[in-house]
C-alpha positions in Angstrom: 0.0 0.0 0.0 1.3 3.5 -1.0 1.8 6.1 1.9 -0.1 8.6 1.6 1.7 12.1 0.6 2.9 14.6 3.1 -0.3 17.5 3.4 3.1 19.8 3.1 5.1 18.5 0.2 4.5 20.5 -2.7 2.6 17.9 -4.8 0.2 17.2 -1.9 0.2 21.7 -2.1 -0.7 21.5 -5.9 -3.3 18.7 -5.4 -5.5 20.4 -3.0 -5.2 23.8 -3.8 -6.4 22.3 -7.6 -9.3 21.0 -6.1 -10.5 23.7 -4.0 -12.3 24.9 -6.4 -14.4 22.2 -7.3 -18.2 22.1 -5.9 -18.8 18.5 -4.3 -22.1 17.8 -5.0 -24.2 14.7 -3.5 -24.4 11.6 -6.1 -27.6 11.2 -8.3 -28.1 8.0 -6.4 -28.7 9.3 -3.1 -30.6 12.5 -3.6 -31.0 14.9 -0.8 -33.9 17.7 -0.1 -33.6 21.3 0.5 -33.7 21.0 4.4 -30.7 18.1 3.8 -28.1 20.4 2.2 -27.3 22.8 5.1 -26.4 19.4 6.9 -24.3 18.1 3.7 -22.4 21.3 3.2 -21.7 21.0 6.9 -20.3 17.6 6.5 -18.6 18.1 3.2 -16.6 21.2 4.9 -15.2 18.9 8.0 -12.4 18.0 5.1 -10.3 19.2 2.1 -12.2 18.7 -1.4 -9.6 17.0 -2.1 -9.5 14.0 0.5 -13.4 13.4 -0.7 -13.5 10.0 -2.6 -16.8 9.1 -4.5 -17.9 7.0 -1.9 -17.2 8.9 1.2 -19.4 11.7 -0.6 -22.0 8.7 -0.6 -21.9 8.3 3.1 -22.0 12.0 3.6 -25.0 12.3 1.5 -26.5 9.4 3.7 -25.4 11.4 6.9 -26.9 14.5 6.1 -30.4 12.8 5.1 -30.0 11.3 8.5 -29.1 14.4 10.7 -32.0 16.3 8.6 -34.6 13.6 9.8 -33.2 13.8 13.8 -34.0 17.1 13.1 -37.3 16.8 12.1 -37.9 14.2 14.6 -36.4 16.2 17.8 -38.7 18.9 16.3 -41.3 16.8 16.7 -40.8 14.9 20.1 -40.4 18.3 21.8 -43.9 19.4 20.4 -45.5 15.6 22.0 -43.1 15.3 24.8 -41.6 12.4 26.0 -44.1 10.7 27.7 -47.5 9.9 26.1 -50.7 8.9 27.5 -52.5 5.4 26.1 -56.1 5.4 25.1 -56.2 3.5 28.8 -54.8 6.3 30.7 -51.6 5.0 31.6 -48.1 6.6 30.6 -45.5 5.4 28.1 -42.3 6.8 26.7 -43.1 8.2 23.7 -42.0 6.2 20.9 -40.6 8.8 19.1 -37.6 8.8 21.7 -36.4 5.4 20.7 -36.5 6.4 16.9 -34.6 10.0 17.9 -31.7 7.9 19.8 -31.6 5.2 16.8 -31.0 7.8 14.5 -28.2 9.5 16.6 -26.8 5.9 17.0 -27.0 6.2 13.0 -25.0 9.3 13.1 -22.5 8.4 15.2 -22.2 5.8 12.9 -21.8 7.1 9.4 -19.9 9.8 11.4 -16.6 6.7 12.2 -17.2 5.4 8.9 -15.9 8.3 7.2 -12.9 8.2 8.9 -12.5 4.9 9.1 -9.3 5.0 7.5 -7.9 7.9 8.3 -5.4 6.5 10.4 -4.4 3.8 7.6 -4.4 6.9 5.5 -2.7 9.5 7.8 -1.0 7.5 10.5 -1.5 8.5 13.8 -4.9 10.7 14.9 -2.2 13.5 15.5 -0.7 13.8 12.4 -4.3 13.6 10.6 -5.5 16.5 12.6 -2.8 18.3 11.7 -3.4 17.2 8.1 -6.4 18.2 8.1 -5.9 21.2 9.5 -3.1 22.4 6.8 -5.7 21.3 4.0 -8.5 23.7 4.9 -5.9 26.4 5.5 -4.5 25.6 2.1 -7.9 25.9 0.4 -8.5 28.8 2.4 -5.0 30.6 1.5 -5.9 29.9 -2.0 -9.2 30.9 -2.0 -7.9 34.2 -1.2 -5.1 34.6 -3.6 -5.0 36.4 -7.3 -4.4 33.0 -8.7 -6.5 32.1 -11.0 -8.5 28.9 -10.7 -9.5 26.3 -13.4 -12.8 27.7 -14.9 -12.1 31.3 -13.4 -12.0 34.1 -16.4 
């Protein structure tokens, strides 16, 4: 297996600042609504454009369809509460809490599985954070340079 490039060496430089410009949008295959993109773009902006693979863009379209729906559902469990009352009288937990704490086990799922090899990518969690953080201060720094981009007039 190849190491992967140093985030400082000039080819790894020239490879993300290239990229920065590109939009990432979600694949046709897992379509997203209006009130899902605020959550993608979130997602999408935890890392460089250019670390995004095709299927990591996949799970991050799947992760922001999820958070949008805990949203809805939160929304919606803080209108009923979290205790209902049966057509008997008694008291029950809504059920909307268990399906609000299965989706934030979903999260926290698809959350790990993007960076599920990070540290076969990056080596140890410290030197991917730093990674990390010199690739969005790359894209940043370029993003506010004269240089033009591809597709910039």
């Amino acid at each position: 297996m190849t190491r992967k490039a140093r985030v400082d060496s000039p080819s790894e430089a020239v490879r993300i600042m290239s990229a920065s410009g590109q939009e990432i949008q979600a694949p046709a295959h897992v379509p997203l609504d209006d009130q899902d993109a605020p959550f993608f773009a979130s997602v999408i902006a935890e890392f460089a454009r250019a670390d995004w693979t095709n299927h990591a863009v996949e799970i991050a379209a799947m992760l922001a369809r999820t958070m949008s729906t805990l949203e809805e559902e939160q929304r919606t469990l803080r209108i009923e509460g979290m205790i209902t009352i049966r057509e008997n009288g008694t008291t029950v937990e809504n059920p909307r809490a268990r399906a609000v704490k299965s989706l934030t086990g979903d999260i926290l799922s698809l959350r790990r599985s993007l960076a599920l090899h990070a540290r076969a990518k990056s080596g140890d969690n410290r030197d991917a954070a730093k990674q990390k953080t010199q690739g969005r201060e790359m894209e940043t720094d370029f993003a506010s340079t004269l240089i033009a981009r591809p597709g910039m007039q």
